[in-house]
C-alpha positions as CSV (number, residue, x, y, z in Angstrom):
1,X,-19.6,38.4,90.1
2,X,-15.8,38.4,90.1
3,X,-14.1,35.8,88.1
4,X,-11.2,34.1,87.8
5,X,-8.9,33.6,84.3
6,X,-10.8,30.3,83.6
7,X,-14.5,31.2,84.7
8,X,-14.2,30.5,88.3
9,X,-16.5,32.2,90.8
10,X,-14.2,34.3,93.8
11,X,-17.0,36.6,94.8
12,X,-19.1,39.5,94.6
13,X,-18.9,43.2,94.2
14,X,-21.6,45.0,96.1
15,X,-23.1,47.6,94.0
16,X,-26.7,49.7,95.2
17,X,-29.1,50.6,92.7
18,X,-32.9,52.0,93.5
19,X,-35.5,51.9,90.3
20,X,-37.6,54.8,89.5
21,X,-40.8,54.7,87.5
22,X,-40.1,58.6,86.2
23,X,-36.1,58.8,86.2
24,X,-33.1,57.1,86.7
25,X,-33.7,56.6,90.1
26,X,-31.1,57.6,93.3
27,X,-27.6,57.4,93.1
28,X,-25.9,56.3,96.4
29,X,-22.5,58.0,95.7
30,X,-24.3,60.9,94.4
31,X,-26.3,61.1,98.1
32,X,-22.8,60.6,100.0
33,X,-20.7,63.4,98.2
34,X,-23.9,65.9,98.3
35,X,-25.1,64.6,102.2
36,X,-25.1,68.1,104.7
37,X,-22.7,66.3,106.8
38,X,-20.0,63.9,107.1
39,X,-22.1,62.3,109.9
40,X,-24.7,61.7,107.5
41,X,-22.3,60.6,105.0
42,X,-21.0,57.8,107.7
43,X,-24.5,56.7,108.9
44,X,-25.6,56.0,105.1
45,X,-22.7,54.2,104.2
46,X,-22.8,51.8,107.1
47,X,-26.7,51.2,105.9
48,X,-25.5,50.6,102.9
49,X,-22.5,48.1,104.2
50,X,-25.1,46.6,106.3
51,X,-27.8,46.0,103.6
52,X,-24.8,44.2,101.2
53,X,-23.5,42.1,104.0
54,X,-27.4,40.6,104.6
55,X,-27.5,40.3,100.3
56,X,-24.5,38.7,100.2
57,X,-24.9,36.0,103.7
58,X,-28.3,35.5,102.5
59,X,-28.2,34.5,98.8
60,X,-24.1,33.0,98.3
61,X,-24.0,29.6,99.8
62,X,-20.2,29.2,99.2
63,X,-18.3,29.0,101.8
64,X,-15.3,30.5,100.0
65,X,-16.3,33.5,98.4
66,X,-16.0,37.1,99.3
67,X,-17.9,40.1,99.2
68,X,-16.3,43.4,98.3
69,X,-17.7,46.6,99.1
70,X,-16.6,50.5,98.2
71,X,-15.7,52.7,100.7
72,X,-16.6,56.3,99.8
73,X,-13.7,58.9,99.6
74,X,-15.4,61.5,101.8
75,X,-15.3,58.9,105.0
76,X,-11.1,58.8,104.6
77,X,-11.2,61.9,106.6
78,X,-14.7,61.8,107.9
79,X,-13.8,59.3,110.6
80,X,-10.1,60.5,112.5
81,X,-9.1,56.9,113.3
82,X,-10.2,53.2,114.0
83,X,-11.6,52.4,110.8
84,X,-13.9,49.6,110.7
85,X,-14.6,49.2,114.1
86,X,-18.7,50.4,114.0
87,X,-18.6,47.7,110.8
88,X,-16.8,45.0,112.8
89,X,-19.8,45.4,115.5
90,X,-22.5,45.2,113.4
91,X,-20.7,42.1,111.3
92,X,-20.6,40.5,114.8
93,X,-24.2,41.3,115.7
94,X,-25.4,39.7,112.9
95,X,-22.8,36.5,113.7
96,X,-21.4,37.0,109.9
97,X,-17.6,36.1,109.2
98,X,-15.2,39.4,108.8
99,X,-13.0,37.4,106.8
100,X,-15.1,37.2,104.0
101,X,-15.9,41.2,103.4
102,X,-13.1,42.9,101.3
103,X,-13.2,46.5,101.8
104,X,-12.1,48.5,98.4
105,X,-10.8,52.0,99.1
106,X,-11.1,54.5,96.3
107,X,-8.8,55.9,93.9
108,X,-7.5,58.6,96.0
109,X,-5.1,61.8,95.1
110,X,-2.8,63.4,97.3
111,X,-5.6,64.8,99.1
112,X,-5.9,61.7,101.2
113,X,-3.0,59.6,100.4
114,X,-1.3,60.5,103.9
115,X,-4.4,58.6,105.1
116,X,-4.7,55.0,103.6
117,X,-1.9,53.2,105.0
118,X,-3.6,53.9,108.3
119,X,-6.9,52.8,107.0
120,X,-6.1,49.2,105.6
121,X,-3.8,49.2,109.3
122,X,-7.3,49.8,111.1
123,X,-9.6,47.5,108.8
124,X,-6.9,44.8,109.0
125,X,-7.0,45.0,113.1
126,X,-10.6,44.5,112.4
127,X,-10.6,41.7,110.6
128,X,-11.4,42.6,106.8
129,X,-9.6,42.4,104.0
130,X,-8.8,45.1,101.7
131,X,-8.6,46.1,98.2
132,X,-6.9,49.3,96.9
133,X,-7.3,50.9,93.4
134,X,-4.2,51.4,91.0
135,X,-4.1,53.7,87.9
136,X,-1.3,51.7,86.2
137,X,1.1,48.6,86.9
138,X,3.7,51.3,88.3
139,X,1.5,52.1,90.4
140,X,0.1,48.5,91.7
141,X,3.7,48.0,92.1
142,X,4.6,51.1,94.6
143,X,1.5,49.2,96.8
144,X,2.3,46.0,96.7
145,X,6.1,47.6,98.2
146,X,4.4,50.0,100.6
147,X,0.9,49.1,101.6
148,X,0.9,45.0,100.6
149,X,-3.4,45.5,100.4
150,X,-4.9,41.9,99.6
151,X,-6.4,42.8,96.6
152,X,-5.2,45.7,94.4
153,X,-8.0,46.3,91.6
154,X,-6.2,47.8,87.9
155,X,-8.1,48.2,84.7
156,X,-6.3,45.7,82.0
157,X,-5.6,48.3,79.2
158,X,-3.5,50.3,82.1
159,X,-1.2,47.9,83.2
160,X,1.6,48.8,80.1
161,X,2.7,45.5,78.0
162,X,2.8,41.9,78.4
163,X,6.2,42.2,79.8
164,X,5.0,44.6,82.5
165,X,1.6,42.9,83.6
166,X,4.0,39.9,83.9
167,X,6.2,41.7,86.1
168,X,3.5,42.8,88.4
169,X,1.7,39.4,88.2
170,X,4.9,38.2,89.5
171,X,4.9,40.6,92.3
172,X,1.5,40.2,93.6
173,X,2.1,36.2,93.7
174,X,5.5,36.5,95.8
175,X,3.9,38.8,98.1
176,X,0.4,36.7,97.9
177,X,-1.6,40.3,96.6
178,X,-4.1,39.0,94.2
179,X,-4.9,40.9,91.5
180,X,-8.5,42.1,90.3
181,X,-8.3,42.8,86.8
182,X,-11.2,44.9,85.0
183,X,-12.5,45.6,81.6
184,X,-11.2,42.1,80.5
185,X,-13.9,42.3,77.9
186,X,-12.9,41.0,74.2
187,X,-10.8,37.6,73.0
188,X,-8.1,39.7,72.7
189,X,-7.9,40.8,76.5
190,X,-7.7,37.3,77.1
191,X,-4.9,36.6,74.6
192,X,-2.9,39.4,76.6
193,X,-3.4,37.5,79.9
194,X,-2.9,34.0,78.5
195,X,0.8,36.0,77.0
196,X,1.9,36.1,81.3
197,X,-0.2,33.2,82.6
């Protein structure tokens, strides 16, 4: 689940898991970095997109909240343009609302940087939402200037002091980005948030 501040319930992240009797059982990510082929790669992650999307329509009654889903690294470049649209189809086959599905790029380096504004272009043209990654508040900053995503995820203990998580909680309100903070684990996380709230 993903919370609000004071307990509220926005959504869902999608996460796949298998069981195994001997091991750990398979890891998803591990299968789309390792796959033999990019097309592989894109068919497997659009079973997985699929299999959240029927989770999520199937067991969250709220009207409101979201589902957010990962998109792997390897299909930045994997697929050349129109990001979104094979998704959009089968979101539409199954008469499911586009609205409610918040696709969360990766952390990405320079490798595939060039490629993201033109990704969350494509998935917005589509109809989803989108969610970016930030190491840091400097960075959450530099996208809410450049590539104003919906939702820009940051862990808590990056975002600097109180007086620059409230800068960039003043930032993402003005320019209605909403913030998905992580690790917000212990009392004291919270007194750091309650500092800029």
């Amino acid at each position: 689940p993903v919370r609000g501040i004071g307990g509220e319930l926005f959504g869902f992240e999608a996460q796949a898991q298998s069981y195994a009797k001997q091991d750990r059982g398979l890891s998803v990510w591990r299968l789309l970095n390792n796959a033999a082929s990019d097309n592989e790669s894109i068919e497997l992650d659009r079973l997985c997109r699929m299999l959240h999307v029927l989770n999520f329509f199937r067991q969250v009654p709220d009207p409101s909240a979201t589902l957010m889903i990962d998109v792997h690294e390897r299909l930045l470049a994997a697929i050349s343009d129109n990001h979104g649209a094979v998704f959009r189809r089968i979101v539409d086959g199954l008469n499911l609302p586009a609205n409610r599905i918040v696709l969360q790029l990766p952390s990405t380096g320079a490798r595939y940087q060039w490629a993201i504004g033109c990704v969350i272009d494509s998935y917005r043209r589509h109809g989803f939402r989108v969610a970016t990654r930030a190491a840091n508040a400097e960075e959450a900053l530099r996208q809410i200037g450049q590539l104003r995503p919906d939702v820009i995820r940051l862990d808590l203990h990056a975002t600097g002091s109180a007086d620059d998580l409230a800068e960039l909680l003043d930032q993402a309100q003005s320019s209605t980005v909403q913030l998905l903070l992580s690790r917000v684990d212990t009392n004291d996380d919270l007194y750091k948030l309650a500092q800029v709230i």
